[in-house]
LUMSE-402709 format. One record per residue: residue in three letters; chain; y, x, z negated of N, C-alpha, C in turn. Coordinates in Angstrom, 2 decimals. Each point is the difference from the previous one (the first is absolute). Layout:
// LUMSE-402709
- ALA;A;Y;X;Z;Y;X;Z;Y;X;Z .
...
//
This chain:
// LUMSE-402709
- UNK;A;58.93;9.44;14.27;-0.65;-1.08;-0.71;0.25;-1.30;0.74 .
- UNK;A;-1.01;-0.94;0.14;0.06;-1.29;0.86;1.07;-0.51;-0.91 .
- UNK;A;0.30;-0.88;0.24;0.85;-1.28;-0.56;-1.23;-0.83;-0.19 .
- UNK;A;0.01;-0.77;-1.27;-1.06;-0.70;-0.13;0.85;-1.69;-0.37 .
- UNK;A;-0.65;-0.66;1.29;-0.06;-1.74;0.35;-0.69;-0.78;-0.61 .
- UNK;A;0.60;-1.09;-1.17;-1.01;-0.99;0.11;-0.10;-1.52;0.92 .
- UNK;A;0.97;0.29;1.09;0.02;-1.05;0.99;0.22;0.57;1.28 .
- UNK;A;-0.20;-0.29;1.47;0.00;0.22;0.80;-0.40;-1.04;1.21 .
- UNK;A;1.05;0.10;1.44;-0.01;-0.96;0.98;-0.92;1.06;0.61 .
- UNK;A;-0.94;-1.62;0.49;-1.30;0.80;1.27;0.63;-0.41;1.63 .
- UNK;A;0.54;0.67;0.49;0.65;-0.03;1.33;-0.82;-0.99;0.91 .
- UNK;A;-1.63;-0.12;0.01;-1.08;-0.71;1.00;-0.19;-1.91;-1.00 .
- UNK;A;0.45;-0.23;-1.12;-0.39;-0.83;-0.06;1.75;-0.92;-0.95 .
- UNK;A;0.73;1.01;0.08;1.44;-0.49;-0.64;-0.33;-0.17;-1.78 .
- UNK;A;-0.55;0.17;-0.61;-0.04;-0.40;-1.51;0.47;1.04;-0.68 .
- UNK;A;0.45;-0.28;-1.03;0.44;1.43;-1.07;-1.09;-0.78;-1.34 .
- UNK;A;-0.97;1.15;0.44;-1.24;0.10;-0.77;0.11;0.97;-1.55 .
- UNK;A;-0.97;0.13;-0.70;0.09;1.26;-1.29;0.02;0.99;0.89 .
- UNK;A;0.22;1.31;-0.81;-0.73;1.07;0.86;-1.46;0.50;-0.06 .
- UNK;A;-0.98;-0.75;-0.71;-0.98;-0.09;-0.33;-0.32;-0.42;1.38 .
- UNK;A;0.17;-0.70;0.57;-0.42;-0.43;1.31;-0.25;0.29;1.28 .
- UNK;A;0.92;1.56;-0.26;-0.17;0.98;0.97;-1.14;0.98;-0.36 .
- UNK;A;-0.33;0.43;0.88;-0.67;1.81;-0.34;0.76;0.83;0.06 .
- UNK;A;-0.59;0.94;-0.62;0.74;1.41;-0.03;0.49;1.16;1.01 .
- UNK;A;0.72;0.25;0.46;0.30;1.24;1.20;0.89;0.94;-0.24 .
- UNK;A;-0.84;0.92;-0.47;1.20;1.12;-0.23;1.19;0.63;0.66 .
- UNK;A;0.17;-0.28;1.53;0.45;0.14;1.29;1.01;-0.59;-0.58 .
- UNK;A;0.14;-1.11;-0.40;1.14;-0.79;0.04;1.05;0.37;-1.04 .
- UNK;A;1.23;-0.64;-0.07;1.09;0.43;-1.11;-0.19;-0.57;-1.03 .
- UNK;A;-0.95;-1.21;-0.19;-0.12;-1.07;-1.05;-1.10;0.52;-0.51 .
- UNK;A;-1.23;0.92;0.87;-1.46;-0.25;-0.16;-0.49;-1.13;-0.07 .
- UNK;A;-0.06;-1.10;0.67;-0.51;-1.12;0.29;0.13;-0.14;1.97 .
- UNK;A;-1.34;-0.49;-0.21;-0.02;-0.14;1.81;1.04;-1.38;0.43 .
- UNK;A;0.31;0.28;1.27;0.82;-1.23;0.41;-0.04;-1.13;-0.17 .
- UNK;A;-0.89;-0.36;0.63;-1.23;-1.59;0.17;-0.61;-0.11;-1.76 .
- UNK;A;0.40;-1.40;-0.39;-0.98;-0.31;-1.11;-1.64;0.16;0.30 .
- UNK;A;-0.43;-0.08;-0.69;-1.84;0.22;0.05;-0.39;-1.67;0.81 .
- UNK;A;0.55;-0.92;-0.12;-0.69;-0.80;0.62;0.35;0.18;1.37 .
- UNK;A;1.01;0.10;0.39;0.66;0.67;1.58;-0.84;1.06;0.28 .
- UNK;A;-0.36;0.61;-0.51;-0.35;1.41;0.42;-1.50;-0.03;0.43 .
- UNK;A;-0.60;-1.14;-0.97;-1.81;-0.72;0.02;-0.16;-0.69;1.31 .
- UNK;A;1.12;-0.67;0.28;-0.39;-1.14;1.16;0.24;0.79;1.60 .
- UNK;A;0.63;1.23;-0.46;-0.44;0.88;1.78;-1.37;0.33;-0.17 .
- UNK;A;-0.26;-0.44;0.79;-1.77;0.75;0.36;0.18;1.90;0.76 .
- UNK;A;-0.75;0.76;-0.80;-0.01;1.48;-0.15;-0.82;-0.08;1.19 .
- UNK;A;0.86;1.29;0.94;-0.90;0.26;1.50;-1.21;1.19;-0.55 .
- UNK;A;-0.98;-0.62;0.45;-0.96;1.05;-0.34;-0.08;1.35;0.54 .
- UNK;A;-0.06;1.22;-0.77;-0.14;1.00;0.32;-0.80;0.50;1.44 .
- UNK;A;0.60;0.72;0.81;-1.34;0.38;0.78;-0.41;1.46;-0.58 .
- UNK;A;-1.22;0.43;1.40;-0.65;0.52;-0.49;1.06;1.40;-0.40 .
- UNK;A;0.71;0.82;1.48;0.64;0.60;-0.55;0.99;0.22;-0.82 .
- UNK;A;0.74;-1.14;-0.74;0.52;-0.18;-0.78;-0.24;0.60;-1.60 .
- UNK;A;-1.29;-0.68;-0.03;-0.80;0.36;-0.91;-0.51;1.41;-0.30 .
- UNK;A;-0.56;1.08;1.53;0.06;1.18;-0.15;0.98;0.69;-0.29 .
- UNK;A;0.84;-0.63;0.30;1.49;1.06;-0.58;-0.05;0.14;-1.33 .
- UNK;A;-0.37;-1.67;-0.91;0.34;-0.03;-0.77;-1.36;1.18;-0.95 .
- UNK;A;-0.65;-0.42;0.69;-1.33;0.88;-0.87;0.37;1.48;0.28 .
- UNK;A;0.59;0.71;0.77;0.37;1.22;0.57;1.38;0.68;-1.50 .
- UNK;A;0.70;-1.06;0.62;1.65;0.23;-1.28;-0.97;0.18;-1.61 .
- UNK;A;-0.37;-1.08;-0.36;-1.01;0.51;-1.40;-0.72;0.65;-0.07 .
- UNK;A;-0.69;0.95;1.30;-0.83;0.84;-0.17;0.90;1.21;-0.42 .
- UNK;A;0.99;0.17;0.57;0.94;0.89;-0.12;0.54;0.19;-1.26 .
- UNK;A;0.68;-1.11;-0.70;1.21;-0.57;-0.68;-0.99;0.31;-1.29 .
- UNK;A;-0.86;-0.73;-0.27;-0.92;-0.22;-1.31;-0.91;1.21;-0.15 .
- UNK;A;-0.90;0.18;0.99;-0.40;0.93;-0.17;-0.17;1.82;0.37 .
- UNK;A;1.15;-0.21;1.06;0.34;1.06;0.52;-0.82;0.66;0.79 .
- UNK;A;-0.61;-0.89;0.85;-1.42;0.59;0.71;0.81;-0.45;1.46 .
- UNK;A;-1.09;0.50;0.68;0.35;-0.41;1.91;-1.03;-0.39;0.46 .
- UNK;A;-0.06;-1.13;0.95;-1.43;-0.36;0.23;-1.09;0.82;0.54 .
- UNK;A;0.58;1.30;0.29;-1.37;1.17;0.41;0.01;0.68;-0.80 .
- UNK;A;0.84;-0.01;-1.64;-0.68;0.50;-0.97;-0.82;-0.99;-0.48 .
- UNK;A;-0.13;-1.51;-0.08;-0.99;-0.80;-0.16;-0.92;-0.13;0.98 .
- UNK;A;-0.45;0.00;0.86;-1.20;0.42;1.06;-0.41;1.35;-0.32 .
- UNK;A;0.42;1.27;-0.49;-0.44;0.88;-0.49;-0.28;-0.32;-1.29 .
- UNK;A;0.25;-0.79;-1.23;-0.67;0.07;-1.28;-1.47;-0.90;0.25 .
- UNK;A;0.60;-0.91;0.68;-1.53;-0.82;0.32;-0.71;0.85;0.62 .
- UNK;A;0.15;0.83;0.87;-1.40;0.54;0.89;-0.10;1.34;-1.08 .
- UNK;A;0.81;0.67;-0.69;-0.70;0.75;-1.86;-1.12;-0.68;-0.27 .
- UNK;A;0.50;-1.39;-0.45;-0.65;-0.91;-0.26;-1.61;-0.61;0.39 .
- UNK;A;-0.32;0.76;1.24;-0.43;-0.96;1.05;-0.42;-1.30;0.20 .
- UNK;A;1.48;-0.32;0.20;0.19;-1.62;0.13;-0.69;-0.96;-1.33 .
- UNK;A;-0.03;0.90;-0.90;-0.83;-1.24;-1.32;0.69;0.60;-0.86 .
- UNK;A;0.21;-1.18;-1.22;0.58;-0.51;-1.05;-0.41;1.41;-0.87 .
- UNK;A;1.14;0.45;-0.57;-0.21;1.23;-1.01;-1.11;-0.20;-1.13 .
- UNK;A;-0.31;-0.85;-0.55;-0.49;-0.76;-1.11;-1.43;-0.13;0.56 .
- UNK;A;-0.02;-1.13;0.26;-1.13;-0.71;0.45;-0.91;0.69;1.08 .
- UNK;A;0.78;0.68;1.17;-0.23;0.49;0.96;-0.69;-1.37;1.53 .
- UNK;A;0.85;-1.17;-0.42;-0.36;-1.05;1.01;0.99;0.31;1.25 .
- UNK;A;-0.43;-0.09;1.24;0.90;-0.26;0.73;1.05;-1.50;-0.04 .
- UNK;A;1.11;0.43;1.15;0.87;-1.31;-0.27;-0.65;-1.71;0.06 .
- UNK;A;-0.54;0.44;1.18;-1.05;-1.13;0.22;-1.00;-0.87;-1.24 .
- UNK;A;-1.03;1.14;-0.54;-0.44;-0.28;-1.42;0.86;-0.90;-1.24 .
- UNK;A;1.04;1.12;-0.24;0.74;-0.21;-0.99;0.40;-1.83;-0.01 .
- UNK;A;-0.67;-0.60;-0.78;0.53;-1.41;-0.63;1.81;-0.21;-0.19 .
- UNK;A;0.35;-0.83;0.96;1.61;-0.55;-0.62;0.51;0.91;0.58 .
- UNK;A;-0.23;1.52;0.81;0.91;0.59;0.67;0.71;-0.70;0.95 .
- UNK;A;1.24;-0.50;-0.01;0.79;-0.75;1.03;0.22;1.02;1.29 .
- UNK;A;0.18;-0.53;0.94;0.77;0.71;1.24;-0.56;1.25;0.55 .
- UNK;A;-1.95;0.28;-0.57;-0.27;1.43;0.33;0.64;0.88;-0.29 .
- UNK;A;0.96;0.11;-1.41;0.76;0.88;-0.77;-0.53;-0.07;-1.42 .
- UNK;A;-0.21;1.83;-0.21;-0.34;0.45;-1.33;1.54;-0.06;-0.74 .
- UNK;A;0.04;-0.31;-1.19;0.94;0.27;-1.12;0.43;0.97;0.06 .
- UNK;A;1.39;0.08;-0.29;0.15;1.97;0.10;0.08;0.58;-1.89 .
- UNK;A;-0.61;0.22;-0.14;-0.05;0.16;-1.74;1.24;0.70;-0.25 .
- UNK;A;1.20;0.51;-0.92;0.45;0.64;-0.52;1.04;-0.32;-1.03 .
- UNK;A;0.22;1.31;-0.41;0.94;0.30;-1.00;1.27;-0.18;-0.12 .
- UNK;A;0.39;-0.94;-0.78;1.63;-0.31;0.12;0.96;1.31;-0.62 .
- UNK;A;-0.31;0.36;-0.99;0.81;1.32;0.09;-0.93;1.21;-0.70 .
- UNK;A;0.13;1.13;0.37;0.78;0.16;1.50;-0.72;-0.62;1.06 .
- UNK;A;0.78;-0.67;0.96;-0.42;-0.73;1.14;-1.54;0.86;1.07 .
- UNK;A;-1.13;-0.11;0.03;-1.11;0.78;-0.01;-1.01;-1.30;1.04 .
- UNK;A;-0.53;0.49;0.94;-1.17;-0.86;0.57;-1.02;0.59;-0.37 .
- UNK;A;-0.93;-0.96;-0.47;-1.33;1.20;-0.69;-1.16;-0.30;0.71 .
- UNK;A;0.04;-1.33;0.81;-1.00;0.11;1.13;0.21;-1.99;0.44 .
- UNK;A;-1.38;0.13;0.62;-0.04;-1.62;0.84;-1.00;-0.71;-0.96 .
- UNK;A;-0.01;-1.35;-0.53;-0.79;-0.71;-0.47;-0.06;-1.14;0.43 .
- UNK;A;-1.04;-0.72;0.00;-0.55;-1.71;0.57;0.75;-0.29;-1.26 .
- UNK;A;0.35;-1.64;0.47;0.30;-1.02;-1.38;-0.69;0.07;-1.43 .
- UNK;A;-0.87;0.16;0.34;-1.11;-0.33;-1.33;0.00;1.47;-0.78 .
- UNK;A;0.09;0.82;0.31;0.46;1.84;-0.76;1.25;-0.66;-0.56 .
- UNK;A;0.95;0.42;1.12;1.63;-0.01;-0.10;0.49;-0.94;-1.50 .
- UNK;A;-0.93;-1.26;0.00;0.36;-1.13;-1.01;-0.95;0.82;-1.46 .
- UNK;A;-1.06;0.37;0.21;-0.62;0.50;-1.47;0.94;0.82;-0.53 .
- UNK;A;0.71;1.34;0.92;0.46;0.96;-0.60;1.10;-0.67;-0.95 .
- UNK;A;0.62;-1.10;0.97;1.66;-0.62;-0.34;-0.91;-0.93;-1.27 .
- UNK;A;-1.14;-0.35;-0.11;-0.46;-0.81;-1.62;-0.15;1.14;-0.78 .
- UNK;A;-0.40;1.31;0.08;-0.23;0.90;-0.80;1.43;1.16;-0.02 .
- UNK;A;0.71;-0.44;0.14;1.56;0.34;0.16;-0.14;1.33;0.07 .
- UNK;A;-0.80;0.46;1.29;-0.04;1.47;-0.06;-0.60;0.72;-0.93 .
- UNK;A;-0.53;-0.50;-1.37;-0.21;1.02;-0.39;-1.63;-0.05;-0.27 .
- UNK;A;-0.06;1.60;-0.15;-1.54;0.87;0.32;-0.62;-0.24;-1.34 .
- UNK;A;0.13;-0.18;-1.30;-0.55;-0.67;-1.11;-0.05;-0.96;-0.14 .
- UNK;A;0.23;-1.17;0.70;-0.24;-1.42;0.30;-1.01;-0.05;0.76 .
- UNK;A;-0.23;0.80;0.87;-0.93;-0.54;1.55;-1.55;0.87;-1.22 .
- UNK;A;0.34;0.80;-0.55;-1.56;0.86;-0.19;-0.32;-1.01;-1.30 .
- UNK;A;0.86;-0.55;-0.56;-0.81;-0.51;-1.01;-0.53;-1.16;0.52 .
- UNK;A;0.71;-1.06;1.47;-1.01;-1.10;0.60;-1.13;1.03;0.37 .
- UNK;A;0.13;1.65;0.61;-1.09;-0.02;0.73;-1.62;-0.15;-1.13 .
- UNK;A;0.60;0.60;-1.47;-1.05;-0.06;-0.87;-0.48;-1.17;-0.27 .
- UNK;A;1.20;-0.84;-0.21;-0.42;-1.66;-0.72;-1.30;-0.05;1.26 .
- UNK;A;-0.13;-0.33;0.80;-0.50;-0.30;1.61;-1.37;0.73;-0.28 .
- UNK;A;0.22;1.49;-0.67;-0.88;0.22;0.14;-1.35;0.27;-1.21 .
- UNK;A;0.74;-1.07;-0.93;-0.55;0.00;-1.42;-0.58;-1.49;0.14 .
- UNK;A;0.56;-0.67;0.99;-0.55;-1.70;0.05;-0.44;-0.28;1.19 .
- UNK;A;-0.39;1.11;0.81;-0.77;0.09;0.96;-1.57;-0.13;0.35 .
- UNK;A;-0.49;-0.88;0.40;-1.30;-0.74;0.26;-1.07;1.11;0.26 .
- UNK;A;0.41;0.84;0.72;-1.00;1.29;0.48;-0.17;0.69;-0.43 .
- UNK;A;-1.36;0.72;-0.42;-0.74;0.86;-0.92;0.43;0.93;0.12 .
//
């Protein structure tokens, strides 16, 4: 169990601040990061590069969803290369950031159930998954629908 502080010296700026003033770090013996938050604001963050970033997208491919990136190049080309849903490619797909489909799945048991564009990925997460929510928009839609 941490020891829990309601005061603490920030080593970068000398003050014995609340501990409100710090953030949180579980790493530590206190759980509070070293540096108060205003110390910690005024370093400017080196920006990621690119491979940096692939690692990082690589480790969560792993970690979260338990996939490998040539089991994701194999669900997309299942797929062929378009959005499970919609069936847009990445390109198409509105708000797809980075030429990356969503990876849809199941938090437990932990499950990838396929690739979706932004605009799927977000309906399912408004219709919280479930399959008697989505059929009764599909009726409403299709009870107040303009076409004969």
């Amino acid at each position: 169990m941490k020891a829990t502080r309601t005061i603490k010296r920030c080593p970068q700026c000398k003050q014995t601040l609340p501990a409100t003033a710090f953030s949180t770090n579980p790493a530590r013996s206190d759980g509070l990061s070293s540096w108060c938050r205003s110390c910690k604001n005024a370093v400017p963050q080196k920006p990621r590069t690119e491979q940096q970033k692939r690692g990082i997208y690589i480790w969560r491919l792993r970690e979260v969803f338990g996939m490998t990136i040539e089991g994701l190049r194999s669900m997309l080309a299942e797929q062929n290369n378009r959005c499970a849903i919609c069936k847009k490619t990445e390109a198409e797909s509105p708000g797809t950031t980075r030429g990356k489909f969503d990876i849809d799945h199941v938090k437990s048991p932990r499950r990838v159930r396929g690739l979706l564009c932004k605009r799927c990925n977000h309906l399912l997460g408004a219709f919280r998954d479930n399959p008697a929510a989505i059929e009764a928009a599909i009726a409403y839609l299709k009870a107040h629908s303009h076409q004969p």
